[in-house]
C-alpha positions as CSV (number, residue, x, y, z in Angstrom):
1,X,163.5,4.6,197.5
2,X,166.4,5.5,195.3
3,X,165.5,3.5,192.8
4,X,161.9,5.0,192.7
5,X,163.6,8.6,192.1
6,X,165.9,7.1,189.3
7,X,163.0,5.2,187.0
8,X,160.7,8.6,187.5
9,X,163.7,10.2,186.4
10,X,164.5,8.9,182.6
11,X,163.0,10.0,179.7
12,X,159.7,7.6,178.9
13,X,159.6,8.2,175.3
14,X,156.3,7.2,173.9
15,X,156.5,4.3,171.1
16,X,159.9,3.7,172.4
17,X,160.2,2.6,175.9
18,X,163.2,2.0,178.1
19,X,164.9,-0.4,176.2
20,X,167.6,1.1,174.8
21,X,170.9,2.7,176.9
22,X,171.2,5.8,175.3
23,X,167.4,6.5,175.9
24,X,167.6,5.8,179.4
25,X,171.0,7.8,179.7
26,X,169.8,10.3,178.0
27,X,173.2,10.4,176.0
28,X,173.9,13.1,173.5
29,X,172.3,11.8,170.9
30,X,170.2,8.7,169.9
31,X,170.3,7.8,166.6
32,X,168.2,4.2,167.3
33,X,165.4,6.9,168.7
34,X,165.9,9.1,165.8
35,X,165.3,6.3,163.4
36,X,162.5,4.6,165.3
37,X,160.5,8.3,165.6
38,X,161.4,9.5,161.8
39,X,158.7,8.0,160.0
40,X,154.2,7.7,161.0
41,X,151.7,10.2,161.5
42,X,153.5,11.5,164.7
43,X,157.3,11.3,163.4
44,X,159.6,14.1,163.5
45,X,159.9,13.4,159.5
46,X,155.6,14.3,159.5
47,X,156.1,17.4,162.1
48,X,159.0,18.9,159.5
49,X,156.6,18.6,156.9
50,X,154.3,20.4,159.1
51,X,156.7,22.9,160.0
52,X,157.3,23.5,156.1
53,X,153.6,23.9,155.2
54,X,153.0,26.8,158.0
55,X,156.0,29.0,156.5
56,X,155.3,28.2,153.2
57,X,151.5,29.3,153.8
58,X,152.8,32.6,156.3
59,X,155.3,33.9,153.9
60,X,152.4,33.5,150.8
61,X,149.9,34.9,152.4
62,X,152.3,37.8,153.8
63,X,153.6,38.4,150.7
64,X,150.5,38.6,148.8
65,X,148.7,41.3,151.4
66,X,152.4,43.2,151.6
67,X,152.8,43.6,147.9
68,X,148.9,44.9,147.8
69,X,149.2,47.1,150.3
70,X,153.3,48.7,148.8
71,X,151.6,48.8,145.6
72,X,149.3,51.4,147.2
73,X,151.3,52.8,149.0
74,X,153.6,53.7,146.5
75,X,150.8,55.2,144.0
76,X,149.3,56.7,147.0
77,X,152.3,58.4,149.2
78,X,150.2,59.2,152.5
79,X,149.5,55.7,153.0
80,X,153.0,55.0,153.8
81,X,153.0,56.1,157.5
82,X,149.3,54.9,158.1
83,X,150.5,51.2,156.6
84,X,154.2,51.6,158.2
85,X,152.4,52.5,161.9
86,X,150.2,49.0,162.0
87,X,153.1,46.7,160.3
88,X,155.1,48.0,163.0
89,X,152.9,47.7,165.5
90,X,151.7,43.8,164.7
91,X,155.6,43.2,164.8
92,X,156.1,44.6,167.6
93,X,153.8,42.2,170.0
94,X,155.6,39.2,171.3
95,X,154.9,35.9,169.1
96,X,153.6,33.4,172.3
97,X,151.6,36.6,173.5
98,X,149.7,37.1,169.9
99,X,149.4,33.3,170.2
100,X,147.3,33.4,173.1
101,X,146.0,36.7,172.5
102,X,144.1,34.8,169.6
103,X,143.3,31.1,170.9
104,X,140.4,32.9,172.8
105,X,139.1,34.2,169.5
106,X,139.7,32.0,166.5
107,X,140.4,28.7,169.1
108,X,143.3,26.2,169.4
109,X,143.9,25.5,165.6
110,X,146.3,25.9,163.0
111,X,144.3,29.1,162.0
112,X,145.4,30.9,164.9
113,X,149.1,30.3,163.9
114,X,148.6,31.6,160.6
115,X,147.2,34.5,161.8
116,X,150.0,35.1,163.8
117,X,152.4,34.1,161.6
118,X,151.5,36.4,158.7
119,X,151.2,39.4,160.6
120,X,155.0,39.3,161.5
121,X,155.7,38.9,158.0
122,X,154.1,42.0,157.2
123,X,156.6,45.0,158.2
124,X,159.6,42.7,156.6
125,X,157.9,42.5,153.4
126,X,156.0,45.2,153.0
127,X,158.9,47.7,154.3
128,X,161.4,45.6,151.4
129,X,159.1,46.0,148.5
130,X,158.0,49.5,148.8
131,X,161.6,50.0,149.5
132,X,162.5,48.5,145.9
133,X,159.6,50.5,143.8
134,X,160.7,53.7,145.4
135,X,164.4,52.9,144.4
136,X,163.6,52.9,140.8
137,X,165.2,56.9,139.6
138,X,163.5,58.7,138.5
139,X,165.3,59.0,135.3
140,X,165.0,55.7,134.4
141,X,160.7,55.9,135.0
142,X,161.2,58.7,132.7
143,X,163.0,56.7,130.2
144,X,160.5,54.3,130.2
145,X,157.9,57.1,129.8
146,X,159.5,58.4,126.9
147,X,159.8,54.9,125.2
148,X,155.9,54.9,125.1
149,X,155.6,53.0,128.2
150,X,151.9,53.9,130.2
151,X,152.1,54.2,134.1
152,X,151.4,50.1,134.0
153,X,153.5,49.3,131.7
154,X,156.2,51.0,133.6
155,X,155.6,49.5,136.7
156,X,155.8,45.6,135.4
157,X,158.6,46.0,132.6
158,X,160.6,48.7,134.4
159,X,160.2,49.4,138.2
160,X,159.0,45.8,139.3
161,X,161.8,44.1,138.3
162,X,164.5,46.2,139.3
163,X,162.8,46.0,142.6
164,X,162.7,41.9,142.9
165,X,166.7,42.4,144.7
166,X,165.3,43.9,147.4
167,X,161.8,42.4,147.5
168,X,163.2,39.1,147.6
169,X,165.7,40.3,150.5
170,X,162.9,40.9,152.5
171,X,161.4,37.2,151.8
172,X,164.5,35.9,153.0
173,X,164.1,37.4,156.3
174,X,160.3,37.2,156.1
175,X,161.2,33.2,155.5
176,X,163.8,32.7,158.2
177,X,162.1,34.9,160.9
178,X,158.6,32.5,160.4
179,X,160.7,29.1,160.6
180,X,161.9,30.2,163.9
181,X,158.2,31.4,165.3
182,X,157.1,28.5,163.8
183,X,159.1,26.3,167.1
184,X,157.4,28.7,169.2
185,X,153.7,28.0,167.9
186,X,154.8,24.4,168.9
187,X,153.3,25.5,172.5
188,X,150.0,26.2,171.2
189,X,149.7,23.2,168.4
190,X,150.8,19.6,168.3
191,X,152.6,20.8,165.0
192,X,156.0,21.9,163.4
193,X,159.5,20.9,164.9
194,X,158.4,23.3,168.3
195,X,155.9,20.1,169.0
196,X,158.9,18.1,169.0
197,X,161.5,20.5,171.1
198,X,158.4,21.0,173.5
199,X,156.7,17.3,173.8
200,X,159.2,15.2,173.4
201,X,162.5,17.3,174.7
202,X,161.2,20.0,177.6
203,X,158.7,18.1,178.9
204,X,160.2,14.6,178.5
205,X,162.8,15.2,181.3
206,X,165.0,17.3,178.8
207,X,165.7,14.6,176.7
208,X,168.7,15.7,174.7
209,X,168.2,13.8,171.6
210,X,164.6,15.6,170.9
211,X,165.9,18.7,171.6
212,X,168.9,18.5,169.2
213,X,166.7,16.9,166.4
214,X,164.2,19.7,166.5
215,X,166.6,22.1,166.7
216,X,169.2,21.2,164.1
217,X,166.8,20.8,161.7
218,X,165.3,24.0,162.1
219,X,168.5,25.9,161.8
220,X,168.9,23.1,158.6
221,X,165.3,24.8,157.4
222,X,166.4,28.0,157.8
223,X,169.8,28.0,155.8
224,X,167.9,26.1,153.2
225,X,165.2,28.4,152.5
226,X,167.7,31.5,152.5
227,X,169.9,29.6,150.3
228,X,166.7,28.8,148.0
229,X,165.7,32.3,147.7
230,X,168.8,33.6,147.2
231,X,169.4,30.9,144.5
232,X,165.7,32.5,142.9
233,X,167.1,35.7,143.5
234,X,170.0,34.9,140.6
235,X,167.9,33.1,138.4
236,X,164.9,35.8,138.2
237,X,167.9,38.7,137.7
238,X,171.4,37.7,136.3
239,X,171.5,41.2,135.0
240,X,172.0,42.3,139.0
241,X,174.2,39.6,139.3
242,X,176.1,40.9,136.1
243,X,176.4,43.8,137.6
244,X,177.8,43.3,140.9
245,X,180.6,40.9,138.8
């Protein structure tokens, strides 16, 4: 009868069997597993990608309608509060509840992530780059003026890049904050480094070496695309750089 309890009780990891100690242990870490799981259509190498390709598409697409919508809100003032209330408010609903909130509506699909996804993105990056134009003195728009510059003009050679600083701050948040709700869509979709915490950890008996891959290499994600950004940060505007030295 004892023995029955033990074999129900180790992790069964699909492609991988029993065969190996540590797997059966469920040791720290299994680097044999690792290996073995890495590469093919349902590797952890294929659901990083995955994970990669949502944040990369959520911080786009949120950036894109942010920078619309502080653009208009900084030629039209009274659309701040309006535009602050409903970035706020999308930010505000927990991530697994908007997830299901939406799989009745647009289904069980990568679509529904996205949609998710980009609304959180939203408040970060549109409160970061209306923040930046509104920065600009007003003596400097007015030295532009008076060099001949029209209201455009201003605004792409003047006020935008002295804003980039704290527009791209708000990606690196915006960028960390998706990688991280990215795990959690892993509940809703096979996809991203979640599918891999969730399938092959949680539900696999807690099996420790899943967990810590997942993990690990979300946190890895996550201080590489901060380092990235700031890295663009520099290279977009060594005069800020200059300055600070």
């Amino acid at each position: 009868m004892s023995s029955v309890v033990l074999t129900a009780a180790a992790p069964v990891i699909p492609g991988f069997g029993k065969t190996d100690k540590c797997v059966t242990d469920n040791g720290p870490f299994c680097w044999d597993w690792f290996k073995d799981r890495w590469s093919g259509d349902d590797g952890i190498g294929s659901h990083l990608y995955e994970h990669i390709q949502l944040t990369v598409i959520a911080v786009v697409l949120g950036f894109v309608i942010s920078f619309v919508l502080a653009l208009l809100a900084y030629r039209a003032r009274w659309l701040t509060a309006p535009l602050t209330f409903l970035t706020s408010l999308l930010y505000t609903i927990p991530s697994l509840a908007a997830f299901y909130i939406l799989v009745p509506i647009t289904g069980i699909k990568t679509t529904t992530v996205e949609i998710a996804l980009v609304s959180y993105t939203l408040l970060i990056l549109f409160t970061n780059t209306l923040a930046g134009l509104t920065g600009v003195s007003d003596e400097i728009k007015d030295a532009a003026r008076g060099n001949g510059m029209t209201r455009n003009q201003s605004l792409l050679r003047v006020e935008l890049p002295l804003a980039v600083p704290t527009i791209i701050a708000g990606l690196r948040v915006a960028a960390v904050t998706v990688i991280s709700l990215v795990t959690v869509a892993g509940l809703i979709v096979p996809d991203g480094l979640g599918y891999v915490i969730y399938a092959q950890g949680l539900q696999n008996n807690n099996f420790r070496t899943a967990l810590y891959a997942g993990g690990v290499l979300c946190i890895l994600l996550a201080l590489i695309a901060d380092a990235l950004l700031a890295g663009l940060q520099r290279l977009i505007t060594p005069w800020a750089s200059a300055r600070r030295t």
